[in-house]
Every structure is written in structure tokens, then in C-alpha cells.
N, C-alpha and C positions, 0 to 999 in steps of 0.2 A: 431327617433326610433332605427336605430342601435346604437347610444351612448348607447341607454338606453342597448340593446340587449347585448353590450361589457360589461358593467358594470354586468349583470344579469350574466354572464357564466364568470366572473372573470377578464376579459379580456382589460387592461387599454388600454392607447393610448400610441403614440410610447415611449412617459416619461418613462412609467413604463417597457414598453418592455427593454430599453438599461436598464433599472438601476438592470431589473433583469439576464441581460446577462450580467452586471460589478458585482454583486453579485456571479453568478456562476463562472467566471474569477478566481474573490480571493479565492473563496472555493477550485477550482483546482489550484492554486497557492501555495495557503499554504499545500492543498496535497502532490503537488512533494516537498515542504521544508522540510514536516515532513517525507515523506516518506521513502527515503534513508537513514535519520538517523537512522528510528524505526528500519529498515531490517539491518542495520548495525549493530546495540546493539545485536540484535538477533543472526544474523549470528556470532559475538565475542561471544556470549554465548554457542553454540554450540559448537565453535571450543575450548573453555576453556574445558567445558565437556568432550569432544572427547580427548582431552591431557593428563586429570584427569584419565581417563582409564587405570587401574593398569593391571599387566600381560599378556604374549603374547596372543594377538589377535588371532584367530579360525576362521574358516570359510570364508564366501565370506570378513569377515570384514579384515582379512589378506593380502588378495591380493588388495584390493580397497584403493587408497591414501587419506589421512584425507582429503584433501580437496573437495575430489568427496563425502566422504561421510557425510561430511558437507553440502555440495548443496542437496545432497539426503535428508537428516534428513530438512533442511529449504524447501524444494519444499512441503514436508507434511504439 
């Protein structure tokens, strides 16, 4: 009766249990691979933008160095 009970509420035996903690593993594996790259393209694309910025800068954007305001425009 609780086999039966595990299978009714989805719930395999320890097989299926590791295979789906080795499943989540690789998902969060390949997360951190991809991760830093995609924020890296981005964060280069920001900071290209911010370069491309023609005539003297105004306001708070004057006083703040491209790289803080790089991290501010990537936090959004």
C-alpha cells in the first residue's frame, strides 16, 4: 500500500529520487556556465553604449565614473 501511495502522489523510490537531484545538479551547472557569460555580453554592451555617448556629460551623469554607472544601468 505505500508503493502504491508513492506512485499515486508522484513519488518514486530512492532511483528516481538521486536521478532527479543529478538532473537538478546539471541544470544549476550549466546555469553558472551560462551565466557569467550572458552578464558579461551585457555588461560589454553597456559599457560600449556609455562610450558612444557624444558631448560633455550633465548632471549627476558627470560626476559618477562610467563604471559605477555601468553597474547602475546592469542592476536595472
Amino acid at each position: 500500500m505505500a508503493a502504491n501511495f508513492q506512485q499515486q502522489m508522484g513519488m518514486g523510490g530512492p532511483g528516481q529520487m538521486m536521478q532527479q537531484m543529478q538532473q537538478q545538479q546539471q541544470q544549476q551547472q550549466q546555469r553558472q556556465q551560462q551565466g557569467p557569460n550572458a552578464s558579461g555580453q551585457i555588461q560589454q554592451l553597456i559599457f560600449q553604449t556609455l562610450n558612444q555617448q557624444t558631448g560633455p556629460l550633465s548632471g549627476w551623469q558627470a560626476s559618477v565614473q562610467i563604471q559605477e554607472r555601468m553597474g547602475l544601468i546592469f542592476n536595472l
